[in-house]
C-alpha positions as CSV (number, residue, x, y, z in Angstrom):
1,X,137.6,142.3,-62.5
2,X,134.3,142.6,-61.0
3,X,135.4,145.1,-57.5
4,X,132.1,146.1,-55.4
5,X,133.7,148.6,-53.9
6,X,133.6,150.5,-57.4
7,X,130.0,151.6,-58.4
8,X,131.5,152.3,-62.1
9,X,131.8,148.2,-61.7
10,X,128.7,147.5,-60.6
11,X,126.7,150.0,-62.7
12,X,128.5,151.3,-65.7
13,X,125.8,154.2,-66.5
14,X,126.3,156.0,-63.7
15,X,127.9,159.2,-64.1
16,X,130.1,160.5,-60.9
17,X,129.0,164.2,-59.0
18,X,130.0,166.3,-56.2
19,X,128.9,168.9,-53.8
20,X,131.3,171.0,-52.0
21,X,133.5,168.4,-52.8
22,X,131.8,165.0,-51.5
23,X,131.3,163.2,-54.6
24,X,128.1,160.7,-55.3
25,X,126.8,159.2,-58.3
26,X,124.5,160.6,-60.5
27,X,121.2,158.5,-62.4
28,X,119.3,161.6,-63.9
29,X,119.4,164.9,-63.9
30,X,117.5,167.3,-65.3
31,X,117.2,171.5,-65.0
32,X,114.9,173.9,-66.1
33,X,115.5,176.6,-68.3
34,X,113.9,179.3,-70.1
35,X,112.3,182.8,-69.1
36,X,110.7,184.6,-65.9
37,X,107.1,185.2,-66.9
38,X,104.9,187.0,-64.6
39,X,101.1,186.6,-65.9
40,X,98.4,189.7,-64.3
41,X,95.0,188.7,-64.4
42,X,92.0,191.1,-64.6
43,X,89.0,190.8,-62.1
44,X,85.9,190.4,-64.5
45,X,87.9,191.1,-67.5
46,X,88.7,188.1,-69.9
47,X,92.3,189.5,-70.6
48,X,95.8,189.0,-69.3
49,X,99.2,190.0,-69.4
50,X,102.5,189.0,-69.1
51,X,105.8,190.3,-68.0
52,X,109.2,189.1,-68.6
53,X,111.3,189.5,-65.7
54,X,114.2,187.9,-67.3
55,X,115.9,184.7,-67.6
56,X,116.1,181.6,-65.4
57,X,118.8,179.2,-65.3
58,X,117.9,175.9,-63.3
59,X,117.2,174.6,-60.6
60,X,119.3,171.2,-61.5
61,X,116.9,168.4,-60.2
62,X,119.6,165.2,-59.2
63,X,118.7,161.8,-58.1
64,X,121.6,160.1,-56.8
65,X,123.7,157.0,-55.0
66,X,126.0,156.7,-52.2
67,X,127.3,152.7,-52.9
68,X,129.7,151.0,-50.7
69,X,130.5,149.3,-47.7
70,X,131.4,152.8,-45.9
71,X,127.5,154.4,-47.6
72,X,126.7,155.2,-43.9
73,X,130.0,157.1,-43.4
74,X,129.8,159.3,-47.3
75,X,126.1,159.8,-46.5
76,X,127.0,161.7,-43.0
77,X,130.0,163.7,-44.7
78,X,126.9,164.3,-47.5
79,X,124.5,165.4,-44.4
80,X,126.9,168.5,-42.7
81,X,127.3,169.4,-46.6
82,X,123.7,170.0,-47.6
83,X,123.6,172.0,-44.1
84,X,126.4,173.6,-44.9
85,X,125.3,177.6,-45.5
86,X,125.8,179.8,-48.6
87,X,126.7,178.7,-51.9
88,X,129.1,176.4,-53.3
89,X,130.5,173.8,-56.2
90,X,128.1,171.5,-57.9
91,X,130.4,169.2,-60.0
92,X,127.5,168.8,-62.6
93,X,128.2,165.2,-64.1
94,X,127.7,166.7,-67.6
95,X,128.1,170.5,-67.4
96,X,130.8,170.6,-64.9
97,X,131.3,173.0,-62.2
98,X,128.1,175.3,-60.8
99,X,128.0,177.7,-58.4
100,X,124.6,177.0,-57.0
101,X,122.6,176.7,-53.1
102,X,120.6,174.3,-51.8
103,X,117.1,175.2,-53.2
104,X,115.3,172.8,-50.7
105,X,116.5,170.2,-48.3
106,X,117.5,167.4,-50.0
107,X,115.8,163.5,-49.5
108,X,118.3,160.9,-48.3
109,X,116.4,157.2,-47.4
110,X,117.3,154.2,-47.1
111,X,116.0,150.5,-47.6
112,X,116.1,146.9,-46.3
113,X,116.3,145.4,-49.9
114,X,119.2,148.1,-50.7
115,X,122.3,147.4,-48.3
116,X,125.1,149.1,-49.2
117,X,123.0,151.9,-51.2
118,X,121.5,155.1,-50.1
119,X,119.7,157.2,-52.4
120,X,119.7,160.9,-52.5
121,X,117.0,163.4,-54.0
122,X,118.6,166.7,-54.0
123,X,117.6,170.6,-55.7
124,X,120.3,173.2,-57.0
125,X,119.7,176.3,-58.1
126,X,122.7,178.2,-59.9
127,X,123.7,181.7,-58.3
128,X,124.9,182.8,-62.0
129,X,128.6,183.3,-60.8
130,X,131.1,181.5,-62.5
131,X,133.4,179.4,-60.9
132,X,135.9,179.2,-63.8
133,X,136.2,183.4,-63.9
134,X,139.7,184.4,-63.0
135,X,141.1,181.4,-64.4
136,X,143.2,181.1,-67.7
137,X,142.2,179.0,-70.8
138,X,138.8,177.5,-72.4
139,X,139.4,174.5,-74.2
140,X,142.9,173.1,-72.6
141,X,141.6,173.6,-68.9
142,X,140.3,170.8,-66.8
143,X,137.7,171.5,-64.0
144,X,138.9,169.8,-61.1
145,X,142.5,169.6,-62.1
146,X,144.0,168.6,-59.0
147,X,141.5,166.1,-58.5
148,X,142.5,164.6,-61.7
149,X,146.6,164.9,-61.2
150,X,145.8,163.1,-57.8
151,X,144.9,159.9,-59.2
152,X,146.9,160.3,-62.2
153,X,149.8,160.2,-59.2
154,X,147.9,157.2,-57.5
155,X,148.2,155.7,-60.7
156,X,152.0,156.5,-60.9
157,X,152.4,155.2,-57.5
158,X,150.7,152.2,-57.9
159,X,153.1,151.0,-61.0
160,X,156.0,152.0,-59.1
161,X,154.9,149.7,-56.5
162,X,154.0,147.3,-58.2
163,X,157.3,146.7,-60.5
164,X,159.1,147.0,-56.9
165,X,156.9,144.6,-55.3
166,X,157.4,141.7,-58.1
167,X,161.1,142.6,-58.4
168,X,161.5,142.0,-55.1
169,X,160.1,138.7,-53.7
170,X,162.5,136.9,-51.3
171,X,162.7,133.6,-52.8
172,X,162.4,134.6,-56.7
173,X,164.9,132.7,-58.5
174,X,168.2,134.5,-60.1
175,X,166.4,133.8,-63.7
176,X,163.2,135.3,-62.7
177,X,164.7,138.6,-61.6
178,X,166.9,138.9,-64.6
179,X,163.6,138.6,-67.1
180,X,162.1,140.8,-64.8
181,X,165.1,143.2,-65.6
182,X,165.0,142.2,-69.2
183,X,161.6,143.4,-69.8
184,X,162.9,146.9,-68.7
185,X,164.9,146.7,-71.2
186,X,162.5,145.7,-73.8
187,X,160.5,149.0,-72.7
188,X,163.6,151.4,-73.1
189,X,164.3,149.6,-76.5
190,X,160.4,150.2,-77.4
191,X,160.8,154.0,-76.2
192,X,163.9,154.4,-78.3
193,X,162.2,152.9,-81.1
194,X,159.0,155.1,-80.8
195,X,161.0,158.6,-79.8
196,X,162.9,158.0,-82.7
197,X,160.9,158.7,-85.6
198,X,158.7,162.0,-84.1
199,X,160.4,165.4,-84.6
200,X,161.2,166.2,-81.2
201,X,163.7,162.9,-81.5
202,X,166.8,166.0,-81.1
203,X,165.1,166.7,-77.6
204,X,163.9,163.2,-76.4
205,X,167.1,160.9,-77.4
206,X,168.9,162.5,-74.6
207,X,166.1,162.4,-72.3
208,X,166.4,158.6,-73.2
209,X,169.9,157.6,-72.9
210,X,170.5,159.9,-69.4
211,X,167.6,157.3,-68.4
212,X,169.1,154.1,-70.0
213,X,172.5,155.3,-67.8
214,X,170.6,155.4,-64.8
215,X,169.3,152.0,-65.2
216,X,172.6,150.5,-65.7
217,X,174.2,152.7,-62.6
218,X,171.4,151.1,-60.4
219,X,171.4,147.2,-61.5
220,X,175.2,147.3,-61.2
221,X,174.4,147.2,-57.1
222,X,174.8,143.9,-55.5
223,X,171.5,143.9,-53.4
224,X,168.5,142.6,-55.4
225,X,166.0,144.9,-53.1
226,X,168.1,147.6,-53.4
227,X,168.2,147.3,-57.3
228,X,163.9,146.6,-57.4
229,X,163.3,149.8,-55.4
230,X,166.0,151.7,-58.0
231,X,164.7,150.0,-61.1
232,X,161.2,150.8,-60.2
233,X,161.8,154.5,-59.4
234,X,163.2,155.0,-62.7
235,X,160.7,152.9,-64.7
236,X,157.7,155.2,-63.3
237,X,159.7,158.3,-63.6
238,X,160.7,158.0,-67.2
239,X,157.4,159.0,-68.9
240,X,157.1,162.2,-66.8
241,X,160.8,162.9,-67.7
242,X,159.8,162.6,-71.8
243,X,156.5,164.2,-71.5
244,X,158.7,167.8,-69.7
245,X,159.9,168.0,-73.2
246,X,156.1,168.5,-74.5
247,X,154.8,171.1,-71.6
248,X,155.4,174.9,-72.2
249,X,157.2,176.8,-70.2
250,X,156.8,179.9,-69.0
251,X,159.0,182.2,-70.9
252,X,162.7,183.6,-69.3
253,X,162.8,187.1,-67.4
254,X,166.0,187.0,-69.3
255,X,166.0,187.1,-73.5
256,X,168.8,185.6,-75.5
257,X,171.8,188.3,-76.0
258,X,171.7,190.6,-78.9
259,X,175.1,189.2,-80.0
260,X,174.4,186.1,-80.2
261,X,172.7,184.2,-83.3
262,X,168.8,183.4,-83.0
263,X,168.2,180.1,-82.8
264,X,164.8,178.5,-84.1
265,X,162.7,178.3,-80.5
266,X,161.6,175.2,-79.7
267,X,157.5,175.0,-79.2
268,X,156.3,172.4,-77.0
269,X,153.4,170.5,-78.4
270,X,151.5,168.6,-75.2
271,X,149.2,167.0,-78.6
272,X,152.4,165.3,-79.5
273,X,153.3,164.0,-76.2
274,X,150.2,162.9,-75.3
275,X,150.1,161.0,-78.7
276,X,153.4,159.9,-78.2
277,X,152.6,158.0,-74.5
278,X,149.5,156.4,-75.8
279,X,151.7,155.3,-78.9
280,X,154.2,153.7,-76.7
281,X,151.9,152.6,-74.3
282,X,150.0,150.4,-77.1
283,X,153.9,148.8,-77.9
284,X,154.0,148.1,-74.7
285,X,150.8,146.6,-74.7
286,X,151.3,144.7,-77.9
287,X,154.6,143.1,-76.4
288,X,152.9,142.1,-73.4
289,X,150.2,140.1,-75.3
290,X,152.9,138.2,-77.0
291,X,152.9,140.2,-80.6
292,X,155.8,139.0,-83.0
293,X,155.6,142.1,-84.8
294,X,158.8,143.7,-86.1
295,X,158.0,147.4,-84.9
296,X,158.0,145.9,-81.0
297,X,161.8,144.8,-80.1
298,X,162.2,142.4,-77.9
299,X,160.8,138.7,-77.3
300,X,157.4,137.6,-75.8
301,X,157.3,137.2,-71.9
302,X,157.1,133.7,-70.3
303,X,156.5,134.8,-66.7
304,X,154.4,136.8,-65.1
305,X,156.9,139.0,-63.4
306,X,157.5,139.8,-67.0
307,X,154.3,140.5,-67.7
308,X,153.8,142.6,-64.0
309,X,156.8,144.9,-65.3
310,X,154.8,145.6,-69.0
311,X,151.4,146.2,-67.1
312,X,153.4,149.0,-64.7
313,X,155.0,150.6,-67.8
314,X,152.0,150.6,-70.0
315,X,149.7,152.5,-67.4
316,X,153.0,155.0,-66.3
317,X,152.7,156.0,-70.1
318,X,148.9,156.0,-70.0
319,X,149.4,158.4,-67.0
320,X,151.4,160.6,-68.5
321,X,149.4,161.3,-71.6
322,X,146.3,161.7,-69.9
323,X,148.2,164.4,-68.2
324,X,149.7,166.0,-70.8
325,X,145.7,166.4,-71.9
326,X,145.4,168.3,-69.5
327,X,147.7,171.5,-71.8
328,X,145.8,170.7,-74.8
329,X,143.8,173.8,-76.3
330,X,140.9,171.6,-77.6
331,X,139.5,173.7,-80.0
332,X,136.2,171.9,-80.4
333,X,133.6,169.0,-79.1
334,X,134.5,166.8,-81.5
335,X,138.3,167.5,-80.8
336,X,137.6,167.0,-77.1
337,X,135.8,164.4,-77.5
338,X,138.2,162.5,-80.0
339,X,140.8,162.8,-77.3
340,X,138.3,161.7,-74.0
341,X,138.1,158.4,-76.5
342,X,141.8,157.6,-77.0
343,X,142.2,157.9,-73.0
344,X,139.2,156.1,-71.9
345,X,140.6,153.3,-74.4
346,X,143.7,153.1,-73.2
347,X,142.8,152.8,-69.4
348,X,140.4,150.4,-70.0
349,X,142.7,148.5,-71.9
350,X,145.4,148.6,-68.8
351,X,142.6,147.6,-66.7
352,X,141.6,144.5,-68.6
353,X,145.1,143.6,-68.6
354,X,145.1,144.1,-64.9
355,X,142.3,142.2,-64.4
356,X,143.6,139.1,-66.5
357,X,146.8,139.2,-64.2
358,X,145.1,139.7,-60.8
359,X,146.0,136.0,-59.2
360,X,150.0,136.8,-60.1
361,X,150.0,139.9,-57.6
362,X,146.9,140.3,-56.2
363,X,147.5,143.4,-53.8
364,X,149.8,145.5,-56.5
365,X,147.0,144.5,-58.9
366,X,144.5,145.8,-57.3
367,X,146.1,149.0,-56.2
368,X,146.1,150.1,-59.5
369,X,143.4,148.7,-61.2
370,X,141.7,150.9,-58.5
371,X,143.5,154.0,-59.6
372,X,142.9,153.3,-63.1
373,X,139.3,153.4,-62.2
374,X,139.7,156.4,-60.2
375,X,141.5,157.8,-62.9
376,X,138.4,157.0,-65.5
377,X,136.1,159.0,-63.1
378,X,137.8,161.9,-62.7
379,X,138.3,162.3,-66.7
380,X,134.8,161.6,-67.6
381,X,134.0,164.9,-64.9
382,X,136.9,166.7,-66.3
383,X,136.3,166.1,-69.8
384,X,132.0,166.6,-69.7
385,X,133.1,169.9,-68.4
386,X,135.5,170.8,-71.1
387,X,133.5,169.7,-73.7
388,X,130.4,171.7,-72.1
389,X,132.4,174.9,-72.6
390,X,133.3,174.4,-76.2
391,X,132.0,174.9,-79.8
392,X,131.3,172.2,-82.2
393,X,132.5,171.8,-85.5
394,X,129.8,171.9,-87.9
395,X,129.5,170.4,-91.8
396,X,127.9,172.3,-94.7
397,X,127.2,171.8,-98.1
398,X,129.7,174.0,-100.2
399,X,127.6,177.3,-101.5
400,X,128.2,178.7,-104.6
401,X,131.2,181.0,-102.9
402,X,134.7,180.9,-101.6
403,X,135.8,181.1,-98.1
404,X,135.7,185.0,-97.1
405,X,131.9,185.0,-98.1
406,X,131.6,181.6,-95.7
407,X,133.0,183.6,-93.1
408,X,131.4,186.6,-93.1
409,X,128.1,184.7,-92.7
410,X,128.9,183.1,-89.5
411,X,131.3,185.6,-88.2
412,X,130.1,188.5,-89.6
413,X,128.6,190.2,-86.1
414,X,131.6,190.3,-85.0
415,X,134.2,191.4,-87.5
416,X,137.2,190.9,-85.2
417,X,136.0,187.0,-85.9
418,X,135.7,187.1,-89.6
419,X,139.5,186.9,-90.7
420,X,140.6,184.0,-87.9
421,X,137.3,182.2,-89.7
422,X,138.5,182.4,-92.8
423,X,142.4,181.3,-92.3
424,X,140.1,178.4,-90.1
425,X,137.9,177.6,-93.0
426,X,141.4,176.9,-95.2
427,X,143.5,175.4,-92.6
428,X,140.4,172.5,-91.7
429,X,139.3,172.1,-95.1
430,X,143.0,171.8,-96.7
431,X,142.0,174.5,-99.5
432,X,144.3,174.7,-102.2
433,X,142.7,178.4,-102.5
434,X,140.2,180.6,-100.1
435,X,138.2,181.0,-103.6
436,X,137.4,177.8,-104.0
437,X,135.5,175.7,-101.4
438,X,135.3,172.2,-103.9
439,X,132.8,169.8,-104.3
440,X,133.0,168.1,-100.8
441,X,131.5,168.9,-97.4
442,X,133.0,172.0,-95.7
443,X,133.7,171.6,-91.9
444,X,133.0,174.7,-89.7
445,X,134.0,175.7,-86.1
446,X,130.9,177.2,-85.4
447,X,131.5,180.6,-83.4
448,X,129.7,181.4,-80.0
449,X,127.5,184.1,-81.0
450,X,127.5,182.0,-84.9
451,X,124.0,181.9,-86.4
């Protein structure tokens, strides 16, 4: 679907940015960096000198776009920003959040071959605060978090809406609801199916059938509108309700008694729910497309209010697991990274979907194929960020030693380091024994200050 009121449609390289919270889109961006060097000449002397008065850090040179029918309108909330005094956030499209000021007054023009576009030259130079200081985590934390629940909540909304929407057209025939209802329960069958071979099945089956009862409390109501709002509610509910079962918790001011027996905790593992919503979103997916296969229950849909109620559930799980990324500990780039491709795949894939299925509902459709879009932009901010702050992994040829000499080279300056290294160096390579590295490539989480 081809929307021009999306630049990400229009022109997929473009990268979105924000200053004191205005957003714009980025084409380049380039900063300087490198060392303060003060050169002293000599009069008549053929000599100089030069002093190093530290480091610099910037400025970030942007040029930018403000696309859309409203351009005039973002380029005048753009204007009171950049005159805006002090410092503040520049959401770098790659490095994430700055703390920077205005270096010089920033170029905004226009031109009579370029409606609906305004470009922007603009200059930042970093103050050296942090903007992330104070706040908990490295690799699990998300820059602009809130940004990035909203429109995982306008992506919530939007498939709540739309399963109410089709469910509850005035002249749909008796048949037509109850496939609509049917494919409901082909998603609670595909759920029960998927929850049921993880190992947190003991904590989710419950979650599951307390949701299954609610569905058959609400479609035992007489009213057909009544039922679609019910129906809907609980269909775009459900995957928040599994994925509480994969968020920690902040721990009890009260501990278990003395008397009684300890029980095993139970961990939460937001990895395995996030994995667990993309896996049933893909069922969903593949039931929707018409797939035969045994491991998705239910038949293929022959309407498109059938097919309306898959798209909702599919991007309610999507949802879900993007948030639920948001309480990973990625512990590298190429961790992060891994992950920032599973969710871009699966919210493009709901938004080719939408797209194919447009003409059924064309104003629920579009709702959410915009949040999905919306979505997909504040991800690609979120994750650049995170995977700005993070180490990579690194591969080696094996050296003639085991793993405690491996880690004292590269964590050696810091010998707090050198023991997490090592259990590291076994856990990633699956070393039968720290003396022996083997005859294949050795993977390495490179440390910070690693040489």
């Amino acid at each position: 679907m081809l929307d021009f009121a999306n630049p990400s449609s229009l022109l997929p390289g473009l990268r979105p940015a924000a200053w004191r919270g205005v957003t714009f889109w980025v084409i380049d961006a380039s900063h300087t960096v490198g060392r303060r060097i003060h050169a002293t000449l000599y009069p008549g002397l053929d000599l100089k000198t030069h002093d190093d008065v530290g480091p610099i850090d910037g400025p970030f040179r942007i040029s930018g776009l403000v696309i859309g029918d409203d351009y005039v309108a973002k380029t005048k909330a753009l204007e009171a920003v950049f005159r805006a005094p002090g410092s503040g956030t520049f959401m770098h499209p790659w490095l994430g959040p700055v703390d920077c000021v205005l270096l010089r007054p920033a170029e905004i023009s226009f031109a009579s071959d370029e409606l609906r576009v305004a470009r922007i030259e603009c200059e930042f130079d970093p103050t050296g605060d942090d903007v992330l200081s104070g706040l908990p985590g490295i690799g699990g934390l998300f820059a602009s978090l809130s940004g990035l629940l909203g429109a995982i909540g306008g992506v919530i909304g939007a498939a709540v809406g739309l399963a109410s929407s089709v469910l509850s057209v005035v002249p749909m025939a008796l048949a037509i609801f109850s496939f609509g209802l049917g494919a409901i329960s082909t998603v609670f069958s595909i759920v029960d199916r998927v929850i049921g071979g993880v190992a947190q099945a003991a904590v989710l089956v419950p979650i599951a059938r307390a949701v299954a009862g609610d569905f058959k409390r609400a479609i035992a109501n007489g009213d057909r509108k009544i039922i679609a709002g019910a129906v809907a509610q609980i269909l775009g509910g459900y995957p928040a309700q599994l994925g509480g079962a994969f968020r920690p918790q902040p721990p009890a001011a009260l501990g278990p008694s003395s008397e009684a027996p300890a029980a095993k905790p139970y961990v939460p593992d937001p990895r395995a729910g996030a994995t667990l919503m993309f896996a049933i979103a893909g069922q969903i997916a593949a039931r929707a497309s018409g797939s035969v296969s045994a491991d998705v229950p239910g038949r293929s849909p022959v309407t498109a209010t059938e097919r309306l109620i898959y798209l909702a559930a599919e991007t309610a799980f999507v949802a879900e697991g993007i948030s639920l990324m948001a309480e990973i500990d990625f512990e590298s780039r190429q961790d992060a990274a891994a992950w920032q491709d599973k969710a871009e795949a699966a919210l493009a894939g709901a938004s080719s979907r939408a797209a194919g299925l447009a003409s059924d509902a064309p104003g629920g459709v579009a709702t959410l194929w915009q949040a999905l879009q919306e979505t997909g932009g504040r991800l690609a901010i979120d994750m650049s960020e995170v995977i700005g702050r993070l180490q990579p992994v690194i591969t080696i040829d094996p050296p003639r030693a085991g793993a405690w000499l491996l880690a004292q080279h590269y964590a050696g300056d810091d010998p707090r380091q050198v023991v997490p290294m090592l259990h590291d160096i076994v856990r990633r390579n699956r070393l039968r024994h720290p003396a022996i590295l083997g005859a294949g490539p050795i993977e390495v989480l490179k440390p910070e200050s690693g040489r």
